[in-house]
C-alpha positions as a Markdown table, in Angstrom:
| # | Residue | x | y | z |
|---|---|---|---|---|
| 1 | Unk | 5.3 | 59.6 | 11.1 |
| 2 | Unk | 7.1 | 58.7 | 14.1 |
| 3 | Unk | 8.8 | 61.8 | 16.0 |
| 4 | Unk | 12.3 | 60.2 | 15.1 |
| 5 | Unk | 11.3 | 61.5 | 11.9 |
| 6 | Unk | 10.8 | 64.8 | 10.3 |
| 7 | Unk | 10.4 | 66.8 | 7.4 |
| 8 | Unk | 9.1 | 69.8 | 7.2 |
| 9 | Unk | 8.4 | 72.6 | 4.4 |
| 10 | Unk | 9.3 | 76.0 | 4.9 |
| 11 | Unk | 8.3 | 79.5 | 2.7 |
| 12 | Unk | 5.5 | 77.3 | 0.9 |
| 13 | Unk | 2.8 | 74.8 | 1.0 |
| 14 | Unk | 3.5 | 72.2 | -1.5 |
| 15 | Unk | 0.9 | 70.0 | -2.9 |
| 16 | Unk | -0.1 | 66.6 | -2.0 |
| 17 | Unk | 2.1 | 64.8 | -4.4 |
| 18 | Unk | 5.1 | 66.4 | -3.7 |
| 19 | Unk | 4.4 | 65.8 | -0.2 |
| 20 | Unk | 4.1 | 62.1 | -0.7 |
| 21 | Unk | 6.7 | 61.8 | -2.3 |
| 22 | Unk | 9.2 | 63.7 | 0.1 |
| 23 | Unk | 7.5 | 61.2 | 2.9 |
| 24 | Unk | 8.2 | 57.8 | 0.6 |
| 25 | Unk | 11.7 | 59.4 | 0.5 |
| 26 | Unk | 12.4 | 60.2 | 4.0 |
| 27 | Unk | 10.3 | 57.1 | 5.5 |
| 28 | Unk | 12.7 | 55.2 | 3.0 |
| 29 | Unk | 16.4 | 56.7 | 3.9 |
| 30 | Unk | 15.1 | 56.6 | 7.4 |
| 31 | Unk | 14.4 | 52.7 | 7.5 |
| 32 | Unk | 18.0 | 52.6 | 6.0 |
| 33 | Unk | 19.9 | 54.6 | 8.4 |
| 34 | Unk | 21.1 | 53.0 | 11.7 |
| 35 | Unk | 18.1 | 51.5 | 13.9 |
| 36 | Unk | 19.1 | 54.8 | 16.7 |
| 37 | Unk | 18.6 | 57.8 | 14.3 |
| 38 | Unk | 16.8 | 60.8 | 13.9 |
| 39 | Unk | 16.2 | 62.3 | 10.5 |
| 40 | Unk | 14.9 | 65.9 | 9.6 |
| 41 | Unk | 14.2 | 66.9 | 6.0 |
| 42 | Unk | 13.7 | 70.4 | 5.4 |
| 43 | Unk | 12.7 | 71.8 | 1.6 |
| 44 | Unk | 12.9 | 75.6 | 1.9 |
| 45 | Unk | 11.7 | 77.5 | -0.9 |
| 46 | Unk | 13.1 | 81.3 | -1.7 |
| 47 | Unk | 12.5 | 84.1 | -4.5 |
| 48 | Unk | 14.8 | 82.3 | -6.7 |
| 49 | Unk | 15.9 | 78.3 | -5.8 |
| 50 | Unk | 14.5 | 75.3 | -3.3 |
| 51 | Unk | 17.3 | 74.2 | -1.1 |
| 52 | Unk | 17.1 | 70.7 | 1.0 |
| 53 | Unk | 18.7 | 69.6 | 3.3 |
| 54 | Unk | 18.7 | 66.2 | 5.4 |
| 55 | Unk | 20.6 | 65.5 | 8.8 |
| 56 | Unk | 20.4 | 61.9 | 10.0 |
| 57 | Unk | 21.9 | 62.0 | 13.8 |
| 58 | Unk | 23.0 | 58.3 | 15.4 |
| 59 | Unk | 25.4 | 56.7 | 17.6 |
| 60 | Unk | 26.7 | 55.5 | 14.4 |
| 61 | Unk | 27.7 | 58.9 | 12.9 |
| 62 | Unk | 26.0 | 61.8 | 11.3 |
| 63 | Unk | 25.1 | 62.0 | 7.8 |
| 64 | Unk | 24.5 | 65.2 | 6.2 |
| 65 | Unk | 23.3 | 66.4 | 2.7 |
| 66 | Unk | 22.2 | 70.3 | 1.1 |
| 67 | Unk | 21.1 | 70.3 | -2.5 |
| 68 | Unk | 19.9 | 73.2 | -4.4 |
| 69 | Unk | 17.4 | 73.4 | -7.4 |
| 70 | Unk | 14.6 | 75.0 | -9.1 |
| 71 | Unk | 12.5 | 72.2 | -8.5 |
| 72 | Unk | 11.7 | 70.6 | -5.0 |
| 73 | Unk | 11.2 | 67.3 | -6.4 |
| 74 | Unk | 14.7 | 67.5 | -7.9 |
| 75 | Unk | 16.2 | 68.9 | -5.2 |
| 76 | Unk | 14.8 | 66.2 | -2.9 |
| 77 | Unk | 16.2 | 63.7 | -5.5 |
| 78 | Unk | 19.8 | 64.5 | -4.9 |
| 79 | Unk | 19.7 | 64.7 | -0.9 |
| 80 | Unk | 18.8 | 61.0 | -1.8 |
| 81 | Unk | 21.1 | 59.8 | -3.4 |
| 82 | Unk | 23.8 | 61.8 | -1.6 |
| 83 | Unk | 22.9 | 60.6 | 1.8 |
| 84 | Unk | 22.1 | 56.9 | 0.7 |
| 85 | Unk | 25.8 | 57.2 | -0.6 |
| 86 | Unk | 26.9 | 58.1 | 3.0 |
| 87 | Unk | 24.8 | 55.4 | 4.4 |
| 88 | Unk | 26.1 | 52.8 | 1.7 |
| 89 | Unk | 29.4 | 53.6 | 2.9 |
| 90 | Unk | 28.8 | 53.6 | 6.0 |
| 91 | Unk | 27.4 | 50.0 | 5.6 |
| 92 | Unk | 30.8 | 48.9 | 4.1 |
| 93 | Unk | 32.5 | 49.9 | 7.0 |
| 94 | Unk | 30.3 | 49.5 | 9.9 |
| 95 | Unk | 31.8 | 45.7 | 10.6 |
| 96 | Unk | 35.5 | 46.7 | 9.9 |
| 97 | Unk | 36.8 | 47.2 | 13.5 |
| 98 | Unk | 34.8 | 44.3 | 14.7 |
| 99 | Unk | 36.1 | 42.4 | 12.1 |
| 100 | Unk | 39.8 | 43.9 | 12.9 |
| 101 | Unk | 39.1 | 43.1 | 16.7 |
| 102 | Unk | 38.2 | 39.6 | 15.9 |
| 103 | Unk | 41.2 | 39.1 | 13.7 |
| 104 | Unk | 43.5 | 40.5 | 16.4 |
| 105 | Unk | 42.2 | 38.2 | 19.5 |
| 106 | Unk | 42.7 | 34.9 | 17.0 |
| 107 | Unk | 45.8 | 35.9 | 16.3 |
| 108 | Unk | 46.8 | 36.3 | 20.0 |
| 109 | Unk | 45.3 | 32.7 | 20.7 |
């Protein structure tokens, strides 16, 4: 794991499978998230809930998700898909004022 990303688990030590599959998640919205970002995952567990939450910090933009659950496979499950929405939007629109400044230069030729 590179130090660009991080996870980490606080108030318990989970066991290898959980932990592999919070890395195959994180390695994988990580590779999706602009080429300049950093990414911590943190799964914290208290008395009564695990709460996660993912920052991914770029030039781009910030993307930032919290879930809550009983279960930290669950709650890893919908930072996913959460911040692979932000990401997916982010996609959409990363070419848009490009595209906008390209248009506008034509038009002036």
């Amino acid at each position: 794991m590179t130090s660009d990303l991080q996870f980490e688990f606080m108030g318990f030590n989970p066991d290898e499978k959980i932990k592999n599959f919070v890395s195959r998640v994180a390695e994988a919205l990580h590779y999706s998230a602009p080429s300049d970002s950093a990414m911590k995952l943190v799964i914290e567990k208290s008395k009564n809930a695990i709460r996660a939450s993912c920052r991914i910090a770029s030039q781009a933009g910030t993307f930032v998700a919290d879930s809550i659950s009983d279960n930290p496979v669950r709650a890893v499950q919908q930072i996913e898909r959460k911040i692979r929405k932000e990401l997916d939007d982010w996609k959409m629109r990363r070419f848009e004022r490009a595209t906008f400044e390209n248009e506008t230069i034509q038009d002036a030729i």
